[in-house]
C-alpha positions as CSV (number, residue, x, y, z in Angstrom):
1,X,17.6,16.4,13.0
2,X,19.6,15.7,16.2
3,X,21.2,12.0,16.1
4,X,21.3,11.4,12.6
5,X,24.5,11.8,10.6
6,X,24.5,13.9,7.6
7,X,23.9,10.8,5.4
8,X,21.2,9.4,7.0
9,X,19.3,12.9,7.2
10,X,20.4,13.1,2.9
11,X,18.8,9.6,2.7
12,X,15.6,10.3,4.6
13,X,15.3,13.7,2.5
14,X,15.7,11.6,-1.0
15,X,13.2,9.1,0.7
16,X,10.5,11.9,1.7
17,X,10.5,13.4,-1.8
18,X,8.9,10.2,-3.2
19,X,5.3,10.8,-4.0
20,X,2.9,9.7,-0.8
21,X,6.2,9.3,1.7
22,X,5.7,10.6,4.8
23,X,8.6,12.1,7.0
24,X,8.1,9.3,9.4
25,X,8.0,6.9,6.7
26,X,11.4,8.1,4.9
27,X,12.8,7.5,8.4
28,X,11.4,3.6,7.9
29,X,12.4,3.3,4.5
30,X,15.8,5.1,5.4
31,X,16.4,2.7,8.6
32,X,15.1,-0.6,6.6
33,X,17.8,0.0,3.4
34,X,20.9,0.8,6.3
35,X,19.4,-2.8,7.7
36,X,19.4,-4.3,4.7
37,X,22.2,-6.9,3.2
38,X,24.5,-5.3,0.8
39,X,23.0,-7.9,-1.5
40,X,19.5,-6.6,-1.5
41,X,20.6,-2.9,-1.2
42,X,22.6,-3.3,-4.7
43,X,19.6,-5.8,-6.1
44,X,17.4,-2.8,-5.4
45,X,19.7,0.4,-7.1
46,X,20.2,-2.6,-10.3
47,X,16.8,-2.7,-10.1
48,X,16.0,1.1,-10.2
49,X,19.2,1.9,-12.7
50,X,17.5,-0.7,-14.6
51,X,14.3,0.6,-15.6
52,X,15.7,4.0,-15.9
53,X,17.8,2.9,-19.0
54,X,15.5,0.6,-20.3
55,X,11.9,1.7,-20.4
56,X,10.7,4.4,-22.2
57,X,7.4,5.3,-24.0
58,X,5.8,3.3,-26.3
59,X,5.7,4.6,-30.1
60,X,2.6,4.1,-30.5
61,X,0.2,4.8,-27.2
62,X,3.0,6.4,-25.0
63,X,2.5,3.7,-21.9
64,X,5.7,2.6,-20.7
65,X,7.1,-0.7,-22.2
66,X,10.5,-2.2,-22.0
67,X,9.8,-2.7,-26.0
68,X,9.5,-0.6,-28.7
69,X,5.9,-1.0,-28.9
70,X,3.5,-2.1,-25.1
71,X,2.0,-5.5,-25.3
72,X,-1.3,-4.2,-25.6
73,X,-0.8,-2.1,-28.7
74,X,0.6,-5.8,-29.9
75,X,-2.3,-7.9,-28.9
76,X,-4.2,-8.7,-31.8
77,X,-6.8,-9.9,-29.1
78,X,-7.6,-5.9,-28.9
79,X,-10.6,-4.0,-30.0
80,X,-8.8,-1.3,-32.6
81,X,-11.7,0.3,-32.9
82,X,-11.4,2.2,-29.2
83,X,-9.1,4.2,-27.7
84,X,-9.4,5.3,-23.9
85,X,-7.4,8.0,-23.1
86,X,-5.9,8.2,-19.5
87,X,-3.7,10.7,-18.2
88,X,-1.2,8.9,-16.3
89,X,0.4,4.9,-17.0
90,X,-1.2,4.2,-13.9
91,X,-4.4,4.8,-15.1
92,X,-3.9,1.6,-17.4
93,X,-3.0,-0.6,-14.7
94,X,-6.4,0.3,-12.8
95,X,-8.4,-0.4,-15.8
96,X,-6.7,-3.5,-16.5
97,X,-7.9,-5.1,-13.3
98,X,-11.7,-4.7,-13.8
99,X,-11.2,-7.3,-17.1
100,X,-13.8,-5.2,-18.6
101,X,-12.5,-3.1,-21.2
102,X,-10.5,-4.7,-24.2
103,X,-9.9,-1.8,-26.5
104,X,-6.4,0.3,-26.8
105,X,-5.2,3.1,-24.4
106,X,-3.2,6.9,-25.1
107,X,-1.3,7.7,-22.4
108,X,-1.4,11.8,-22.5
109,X,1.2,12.4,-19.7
110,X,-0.4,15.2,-18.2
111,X,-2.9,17.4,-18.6
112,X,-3.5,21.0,-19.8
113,X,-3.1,23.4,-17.0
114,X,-1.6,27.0,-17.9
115,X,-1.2,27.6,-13.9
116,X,1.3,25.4,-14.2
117,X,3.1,26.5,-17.6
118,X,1.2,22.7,-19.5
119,X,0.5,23.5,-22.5
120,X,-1.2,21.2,-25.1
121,X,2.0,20.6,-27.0
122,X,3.8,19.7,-23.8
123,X,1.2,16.3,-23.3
124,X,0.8,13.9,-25.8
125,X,-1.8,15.3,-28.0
126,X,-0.2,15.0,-31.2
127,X,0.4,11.5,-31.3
128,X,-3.1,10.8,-30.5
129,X,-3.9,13.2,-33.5
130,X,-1.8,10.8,-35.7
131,X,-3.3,7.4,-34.8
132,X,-6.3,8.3,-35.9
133,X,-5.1,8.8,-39.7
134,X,-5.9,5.2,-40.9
135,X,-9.8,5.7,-40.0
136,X,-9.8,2.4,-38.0
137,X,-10.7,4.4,-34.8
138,X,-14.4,4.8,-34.1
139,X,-14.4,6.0,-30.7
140,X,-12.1,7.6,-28.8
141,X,-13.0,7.6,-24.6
142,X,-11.7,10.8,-22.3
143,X,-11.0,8.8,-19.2
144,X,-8.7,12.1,-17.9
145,X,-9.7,12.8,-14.0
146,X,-12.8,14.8,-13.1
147,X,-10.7,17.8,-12.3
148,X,-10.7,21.4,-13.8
149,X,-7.6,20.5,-16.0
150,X,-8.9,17.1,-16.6
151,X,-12.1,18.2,-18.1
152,X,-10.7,21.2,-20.2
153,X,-8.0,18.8,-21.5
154,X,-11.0,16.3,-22.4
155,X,-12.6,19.5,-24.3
156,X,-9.8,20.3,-26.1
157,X,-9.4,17.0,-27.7
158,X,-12.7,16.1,-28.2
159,X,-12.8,20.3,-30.1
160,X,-9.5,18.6,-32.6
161,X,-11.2,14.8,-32.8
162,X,-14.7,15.7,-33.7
163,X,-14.3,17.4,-37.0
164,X,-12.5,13.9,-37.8
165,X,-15.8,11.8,-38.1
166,X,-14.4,10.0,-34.6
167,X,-17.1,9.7,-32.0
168,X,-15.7,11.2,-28.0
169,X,-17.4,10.3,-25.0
170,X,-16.7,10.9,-21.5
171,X,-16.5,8.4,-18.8
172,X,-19.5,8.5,-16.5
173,X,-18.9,10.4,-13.2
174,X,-20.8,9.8,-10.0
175,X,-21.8,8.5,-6.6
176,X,-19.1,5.8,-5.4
177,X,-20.8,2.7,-4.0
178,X,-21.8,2.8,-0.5
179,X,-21.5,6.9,-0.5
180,X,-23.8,8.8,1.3
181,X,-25.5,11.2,-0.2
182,X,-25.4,13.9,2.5
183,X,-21.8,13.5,2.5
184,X,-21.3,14.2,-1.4
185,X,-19.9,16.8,-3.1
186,X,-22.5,19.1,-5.4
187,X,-20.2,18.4,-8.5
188,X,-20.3,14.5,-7.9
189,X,-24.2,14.8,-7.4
190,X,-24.0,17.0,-10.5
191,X,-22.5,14.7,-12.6
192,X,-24.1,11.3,-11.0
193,X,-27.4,13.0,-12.0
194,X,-26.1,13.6,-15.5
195,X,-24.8,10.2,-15.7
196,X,-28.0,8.4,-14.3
197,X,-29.3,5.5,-16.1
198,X,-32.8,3.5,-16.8
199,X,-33.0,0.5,-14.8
């Protein structure tokens, strides 16, 4: 782009590959870091440098932890009994805030989607396999996204859990409060209807 130096256009480039960034915003985020005090531009590569080296996957639900083993999976405060599975770390974090749910998480890392070359031994599918060994897990919940890949990878697992003796259910899908109905897709009304309860 004419005026920038070749740095600043590699800078805005690195910026724009980050996941939800904008062209216009790399420019911000490009601009804000050349603005910034050498201080805070080193506090934030530490910071970044940081977590690269020191978190990693938990050994027991795969969510990231700084420890060997996530806080939750520590907490004796936690129903063992349940396991949501989620397919992203993020997942966790959006369940955490509702304060509702007080069981354990698996954190697949993907789902299965042979377009793109996933396979089910390229998620975390075996060590879900594994923690269910003990027979202290009574439920297992599919909380993957209501996508293609999302439900097939819900299939397949609940197809390897089920012979087990470990019950699978499937989060409930449906309207969104304050949707309108005319504006609804047929596989949300689909699975709304399926999902309906008595009130």
């Amino acid at each position: 782009m004419a005026g920038l130096t070749p740095s600043l256009e590699n800078l805005i480039d690195k910026f724009a590959k980050l996941p939800s960034v904008g062209r216009k915003s790399a420019q911000r985020l490009a601009f804000y870091m050349l603005d910034s005090s050498d201080e805070e531009v080193n506090s934030f590569i530490e910071s970044i440098l940081n977590a690269r080296s020191t978190v990693h996957r938990c050994n027991i639900c795969c969510n990231y932890t700084d420890d060997e083993v996530c806080t939750i999976c520590n907490s004796k405060e936690r129903d063992r009994s349940v396991i949501c599975v989620v397919e992203d770390p993020r997942d966790i974090i959006a369940f955490e805030r509702t304060h509702e749910y007080n069981g354990l998480y698996h954190v697949l890392h993907g789902v299965i989607s042979p377009m793109n070359d996933v396979n089910p031994e390229d998620i975390c599918i075996k060590e879900l396999i594994a923690r269910l060994s003990d027979n202290e897990v009574k439920e297992i919940i599919m909380a993957t996204n209501p996508t293609v890949e999302g439900e097939a990878t819900s299939m397949y697992i609940s197809k390897l859990i089920k012979p087990l003796g470990v019950n699978v259910s499937r989060l409930a899908y449906g309207m969104p409060v304050g949707a309108d109905l005319e504006f609804t897709d047929e596989y949300t009304l689909v699975r709304a209807m399926e999902g309906r309860k008595d009130i």
